[in-house]
C-alpha positions in Angstrom: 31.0 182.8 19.6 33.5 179.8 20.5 37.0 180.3 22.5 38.7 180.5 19.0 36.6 183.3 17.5 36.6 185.5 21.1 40.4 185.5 21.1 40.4 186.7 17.3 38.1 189.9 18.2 40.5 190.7 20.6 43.3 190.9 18.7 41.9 192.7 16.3 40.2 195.1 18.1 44.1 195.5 19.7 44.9 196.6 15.5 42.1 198.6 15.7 43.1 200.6 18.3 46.3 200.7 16.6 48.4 198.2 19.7 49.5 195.8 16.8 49.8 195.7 13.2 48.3 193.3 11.0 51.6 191.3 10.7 51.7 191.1 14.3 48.0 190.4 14.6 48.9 187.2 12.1 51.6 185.9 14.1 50.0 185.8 17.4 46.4 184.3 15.8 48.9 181.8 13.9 47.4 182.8 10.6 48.5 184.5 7.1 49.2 187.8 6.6 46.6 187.8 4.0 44.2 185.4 6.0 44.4 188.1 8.7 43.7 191.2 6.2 40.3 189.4 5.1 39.3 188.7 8.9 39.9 192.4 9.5 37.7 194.0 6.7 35.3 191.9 7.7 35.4 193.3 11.3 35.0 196.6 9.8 32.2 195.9 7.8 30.2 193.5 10.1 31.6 193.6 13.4 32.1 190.3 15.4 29.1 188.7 13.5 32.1 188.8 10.8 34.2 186.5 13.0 31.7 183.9 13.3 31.7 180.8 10.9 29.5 181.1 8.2 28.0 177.6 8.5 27.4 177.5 12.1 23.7 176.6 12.7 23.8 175.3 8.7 23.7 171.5 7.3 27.2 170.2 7.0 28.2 169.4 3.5 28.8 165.9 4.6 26.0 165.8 6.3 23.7 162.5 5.2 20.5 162.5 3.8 17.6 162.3 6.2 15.8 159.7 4.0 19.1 157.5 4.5 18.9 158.4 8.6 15.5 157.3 8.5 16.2 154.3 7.1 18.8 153.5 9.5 17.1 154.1 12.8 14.4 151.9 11.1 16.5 149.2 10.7 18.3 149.9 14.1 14.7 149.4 16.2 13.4 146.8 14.2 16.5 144.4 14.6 18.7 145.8 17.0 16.4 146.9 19.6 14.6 146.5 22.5 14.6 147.0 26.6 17.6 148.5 28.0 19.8 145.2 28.3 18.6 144.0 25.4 19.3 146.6 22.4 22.6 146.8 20.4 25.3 149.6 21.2 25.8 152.2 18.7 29.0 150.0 17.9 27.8 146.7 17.6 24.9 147.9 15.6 26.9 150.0 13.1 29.0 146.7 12.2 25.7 144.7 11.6 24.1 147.1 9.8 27.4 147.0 7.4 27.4 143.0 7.6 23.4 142.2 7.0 22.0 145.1 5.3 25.1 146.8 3.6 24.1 149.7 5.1 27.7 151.9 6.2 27.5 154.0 8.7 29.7 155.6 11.3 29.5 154.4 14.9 29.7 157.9 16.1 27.4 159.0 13.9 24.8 156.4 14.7 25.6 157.3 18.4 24.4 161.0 17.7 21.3 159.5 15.6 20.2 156.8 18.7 20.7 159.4 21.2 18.6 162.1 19.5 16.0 158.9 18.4 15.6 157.5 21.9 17.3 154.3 20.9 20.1 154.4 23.2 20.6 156.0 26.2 24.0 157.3 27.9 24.9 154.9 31.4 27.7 156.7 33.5 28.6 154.5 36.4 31.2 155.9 38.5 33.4 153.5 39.8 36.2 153.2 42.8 40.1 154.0 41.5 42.0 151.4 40.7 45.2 151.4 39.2 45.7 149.3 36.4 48.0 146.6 36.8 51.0 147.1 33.7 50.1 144.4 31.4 52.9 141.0 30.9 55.0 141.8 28.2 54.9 138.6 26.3 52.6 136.3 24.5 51.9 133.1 26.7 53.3 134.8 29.7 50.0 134.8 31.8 47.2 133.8 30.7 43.8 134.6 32.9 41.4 131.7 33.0 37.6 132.1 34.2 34.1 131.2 34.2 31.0 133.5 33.0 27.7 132.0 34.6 24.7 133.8 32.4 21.3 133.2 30.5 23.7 133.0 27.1 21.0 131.5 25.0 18.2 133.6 26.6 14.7 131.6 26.8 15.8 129.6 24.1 18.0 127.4 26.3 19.1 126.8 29.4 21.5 128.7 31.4 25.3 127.9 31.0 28.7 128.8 31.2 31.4 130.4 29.5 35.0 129.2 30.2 36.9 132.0 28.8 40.9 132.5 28.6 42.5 135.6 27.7 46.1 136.5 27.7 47.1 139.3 29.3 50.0 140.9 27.1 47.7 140.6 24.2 44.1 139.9 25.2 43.6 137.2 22.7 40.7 134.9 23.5 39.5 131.6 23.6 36.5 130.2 24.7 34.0 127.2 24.8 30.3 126.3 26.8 29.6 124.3 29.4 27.0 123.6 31.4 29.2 123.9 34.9 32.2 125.2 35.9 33.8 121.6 35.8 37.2 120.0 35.9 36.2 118.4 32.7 35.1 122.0 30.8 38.3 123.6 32.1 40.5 121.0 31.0 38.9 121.0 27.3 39.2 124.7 27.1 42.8 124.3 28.2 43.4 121.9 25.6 41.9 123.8 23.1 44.1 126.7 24.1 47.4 124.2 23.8 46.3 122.7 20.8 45.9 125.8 18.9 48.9 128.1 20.9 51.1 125.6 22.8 51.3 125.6 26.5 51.8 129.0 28.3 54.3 129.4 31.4 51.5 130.6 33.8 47.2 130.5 34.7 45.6 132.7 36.8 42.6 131.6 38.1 40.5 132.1 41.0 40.5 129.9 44.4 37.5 127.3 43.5 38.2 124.2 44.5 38.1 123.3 40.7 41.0 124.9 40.0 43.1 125.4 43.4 42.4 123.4 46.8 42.8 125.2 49.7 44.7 123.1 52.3 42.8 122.1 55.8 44.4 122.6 59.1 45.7 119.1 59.3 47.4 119.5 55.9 48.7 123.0 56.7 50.6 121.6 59.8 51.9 118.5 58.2 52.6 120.5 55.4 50.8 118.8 52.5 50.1 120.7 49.6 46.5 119.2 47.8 46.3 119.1 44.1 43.3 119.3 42.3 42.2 117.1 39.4 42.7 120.5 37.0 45.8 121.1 38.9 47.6 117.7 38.3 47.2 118.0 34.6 48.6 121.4 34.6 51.3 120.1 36.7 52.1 117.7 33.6 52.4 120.9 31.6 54.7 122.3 33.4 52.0 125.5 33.8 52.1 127.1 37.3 49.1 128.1 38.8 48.6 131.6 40.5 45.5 132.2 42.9 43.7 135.2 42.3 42.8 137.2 45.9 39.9 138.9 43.9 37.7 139.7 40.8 40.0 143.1 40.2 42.9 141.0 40.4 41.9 139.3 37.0 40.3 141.8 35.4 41.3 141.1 32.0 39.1 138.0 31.8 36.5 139.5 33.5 36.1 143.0 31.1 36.0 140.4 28.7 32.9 138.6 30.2 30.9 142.0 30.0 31.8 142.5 26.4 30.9 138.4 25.9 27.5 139.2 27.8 27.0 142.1 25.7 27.8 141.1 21.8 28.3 136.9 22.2 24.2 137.0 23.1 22.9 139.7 20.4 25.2 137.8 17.4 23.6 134.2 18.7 20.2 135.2 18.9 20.6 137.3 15.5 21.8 133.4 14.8 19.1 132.1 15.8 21.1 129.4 18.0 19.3 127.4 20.7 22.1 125.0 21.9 25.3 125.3 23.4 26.7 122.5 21.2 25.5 125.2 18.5 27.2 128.0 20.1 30.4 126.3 20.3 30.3 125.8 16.6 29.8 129.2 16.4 33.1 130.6 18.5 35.2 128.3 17.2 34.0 129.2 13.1 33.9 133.1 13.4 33.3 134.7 16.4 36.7 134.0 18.3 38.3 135.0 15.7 36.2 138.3 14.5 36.5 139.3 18.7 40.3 138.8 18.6 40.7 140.6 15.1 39.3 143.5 17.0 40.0 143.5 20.1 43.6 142.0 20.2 47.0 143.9 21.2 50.0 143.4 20.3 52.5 142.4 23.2 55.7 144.6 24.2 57.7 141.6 23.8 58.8 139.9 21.0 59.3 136.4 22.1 56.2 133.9 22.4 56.4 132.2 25.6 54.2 129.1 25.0 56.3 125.9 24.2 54.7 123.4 22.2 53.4 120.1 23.4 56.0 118.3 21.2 56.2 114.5 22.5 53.5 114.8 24.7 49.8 112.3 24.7 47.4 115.3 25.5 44.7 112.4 26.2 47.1 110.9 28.8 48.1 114.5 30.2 43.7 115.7 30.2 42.7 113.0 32.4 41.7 112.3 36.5 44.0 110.2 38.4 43.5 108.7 41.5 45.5 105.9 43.5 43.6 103.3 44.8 45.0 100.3 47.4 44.4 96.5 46.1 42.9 94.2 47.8 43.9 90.8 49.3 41.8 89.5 45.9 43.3 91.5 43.8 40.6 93.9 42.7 40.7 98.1 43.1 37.5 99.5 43.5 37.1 102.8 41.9 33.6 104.6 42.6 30.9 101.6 41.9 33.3 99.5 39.9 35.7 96.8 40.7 38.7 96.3 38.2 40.2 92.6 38.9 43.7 92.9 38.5 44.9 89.7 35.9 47.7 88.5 38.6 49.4 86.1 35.7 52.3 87.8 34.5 51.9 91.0 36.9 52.9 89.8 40.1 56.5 91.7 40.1 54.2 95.0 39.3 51.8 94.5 41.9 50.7 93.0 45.1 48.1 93.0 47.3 48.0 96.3 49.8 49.8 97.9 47.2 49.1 101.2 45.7 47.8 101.8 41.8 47.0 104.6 39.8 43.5 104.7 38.2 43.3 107.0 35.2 39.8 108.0 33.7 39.7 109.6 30.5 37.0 111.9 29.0 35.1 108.8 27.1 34.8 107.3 30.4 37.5 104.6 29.7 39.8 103.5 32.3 43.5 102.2 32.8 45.3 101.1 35.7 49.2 102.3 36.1 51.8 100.9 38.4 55.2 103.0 38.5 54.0 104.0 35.0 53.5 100.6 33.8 50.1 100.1 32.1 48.6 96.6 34.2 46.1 94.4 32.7 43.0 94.0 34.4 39.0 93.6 33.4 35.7 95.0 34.8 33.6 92.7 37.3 29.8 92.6 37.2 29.2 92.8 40.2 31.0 93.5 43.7 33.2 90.5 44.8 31.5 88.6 47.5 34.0 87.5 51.2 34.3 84.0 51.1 32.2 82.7 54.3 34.6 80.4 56.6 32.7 77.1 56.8 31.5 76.4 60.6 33.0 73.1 61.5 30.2 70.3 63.2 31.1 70.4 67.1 31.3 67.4 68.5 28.6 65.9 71.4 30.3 64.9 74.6 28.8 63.6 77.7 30.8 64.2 80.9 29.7 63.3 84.3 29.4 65.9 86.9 32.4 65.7 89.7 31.4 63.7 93.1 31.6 67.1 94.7 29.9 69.5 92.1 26.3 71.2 93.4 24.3 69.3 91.4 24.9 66.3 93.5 24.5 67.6 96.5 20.2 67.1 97.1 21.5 63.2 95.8 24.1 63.0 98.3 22.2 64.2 101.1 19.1 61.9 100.9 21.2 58.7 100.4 22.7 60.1 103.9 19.5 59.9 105.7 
């Protein structure tokens, strides 16, 4: 007998011993008058067996047919498998079965069936208390920026990584694959988050040099904050960038690498995909936006806080500047080039010992700013050679030693004897 089914005997065991009516027996189970009567006959007649549900230990009438849960743990081992890391979740596999086999089936249901079927097993982890940080209340407001290093392709590629942004009054995602955690594959998923949002107010990203430089002593006490290359364009933007002090602190974007780890590699490798420029395709076409369909939020807020980049070049705001001096010859050498400045026309922009910006965009093309001004310039083949000063012909001179010099003293001595 359950808890329900205990406290009914008592009470009617109370009517039997004449403590309560059956209207009062009715109103303390919280049942009808009549319900009660039928309960109480069948005390008398059966005892507390009578109390018990008559389908307990019975099939459910919604029960489904075991053909059918055959079937579906079938399919379930044969494509959703494997070791422990590698199998589908109950979840995940109850969606596929619905998108590839158009087979329905409810997740706790197939939970109960893999269990019971040894194809999934339950994984408690106890973890340390934290308390959850109250999420932003608008859209745009914060948005956590990271990168997921794993073996996303499995042995069919090589190991990459996952830039991944997530916004934290919403947890809407975006996402692209690159090979490193670079200042060029954080500044195309940024761009990719503009493009498609506008620009939010605030990232939050952890202290790699990538994103955030950490100032040396010698900056600290002359009090020069360092920019990185990431950090400049967002500058442009108008974005301001927050330091995480540790994984916790973001942990938005990093509960959304596990469930990346976890469905992003069984959907590609259902996919069959072996590259990342693959893989990319395949965020971008579905997978973004079937992961935000499900797992997005709406915000507390209203108000979208992104402003669009009306007015603005994104190719001249995602690009590395650096300022370079120019020569006495008029050339700035940036890594193993050497741009020769055209000096006709250009000499109220720039002199020599002057400073220039150098701006290198993604194609690899260059362009040379002074106070904003674009200059003209062009690419030498090779590195400009110092002239050699010309050694002048000295001239030969005879000059007689001095009557008194050393050399003629053995002379001036013999003539003396």
């Amino acid at each position: 007998m359950n808890e329900k089914e205990t406290r009914r005997a008592g009470v009617l065991d109370r009517v039997k011993a004449e403590e309560l009516t059956q209207v009062e027996a009715a109103e303390i189970l919280g049942l009808s008058y009549r319900q009660t009567k039928r309960l109480y006959r069948r005390d008398l007649r059966l005892g507390v067996d009578g109390l018990i549900h008559g389908k307990v230990g019975k099939r459910s009438n919604h029960a489904k047919a075991a053909r059918f849960r055959r079937r579906v743990l079938a399919l379930v081992g044969k494509h959703y498998g494997g070791e422990p890391g590698e199998r589908f979740g109950p979840t995940l596999a109850a969606e596929h079965l619905a998108e590839d086999h158009g087979v329905v089936v409810d997740a706790e249901t197939l939970r109960r069936w893999m269990l019971e079927g040894g194809l999934w097993s339950r994984a408690r982890k106890r973890k340390p208390y934290r308390q959850r940080r109250l999420r932003r209340a608008h859209f745009g407001e914060l948005v956590q920026m990271d990168g997921s290093f794993e073996d996303w392709l499995e042995e069919r590629g090589p190991r990459g990584c996952l830039i991944h942004m997530v916004d934290d009054a919403t947890s809407t995602s975006l996402a692209t694959f690159t090979s490193e955690e670079t200042t060029w594959g954080v500044a195309e998923t940024l761009r990719a988050w503009v493009e498609k949002y506008g620009i939010p107010r605030a990232l939050y990203v952890d202290w790699k040099t990538v994103y955030l430089v950490q100032p040396s002593e010698r900056q600290q006490r002359e009090g020069i904050l360092p920019i990185s290359q990431f950090g400049g364009m967002c500058a442009k933007l108008g974005i301001e960038l927050i330091g995480a002090n540790s994984a916790q602190a973001k942990g938005r974007v990093e509960r959304g690498h596990g469930t990346h780890q976890d469905r992003l590699i069984k959907k590609m490798r259902l996919k069959k995909i072996t590259t990342y420029q693959q893989a990319n395709g395949f965020l971008a076409e579905s997978y973004l936006e079937g992961h935000n369909t499900r797992y997005a939020v709406a915000p507390r807020g209203r108000a979208d806080f992104h402003q669009p980049p009306a007015g603005l070049d994104l190719d001249q705001v995602f690009c590395l500047e650096e300022e370079r001096k120019v020569s006495n010859d008029w050339v700035v050498q940036y890594g193993r080039r050497w741009l020769q400045i055209e000096a006709e026309g250009q000499r109220a922009l720039v002199g020599a010992g002057s400073k220039v910006v150098v701006r290198e965009h993604r194609d690899g093309s260059l362009a040379l700013l002074r106070g904003g001004a674009r200059l003209r310039w062009h690419e030498l083949a090779e590195r400009p050679r110092a002239k050699q000063p010309v050694a002048k012909p000295r001239a030969v001179t005879h000059r007689k030693p001095a009557p008194e010099h050393p050399w003629r003293k053995p002379f001036l001595a013999a003539q003396a004897r």
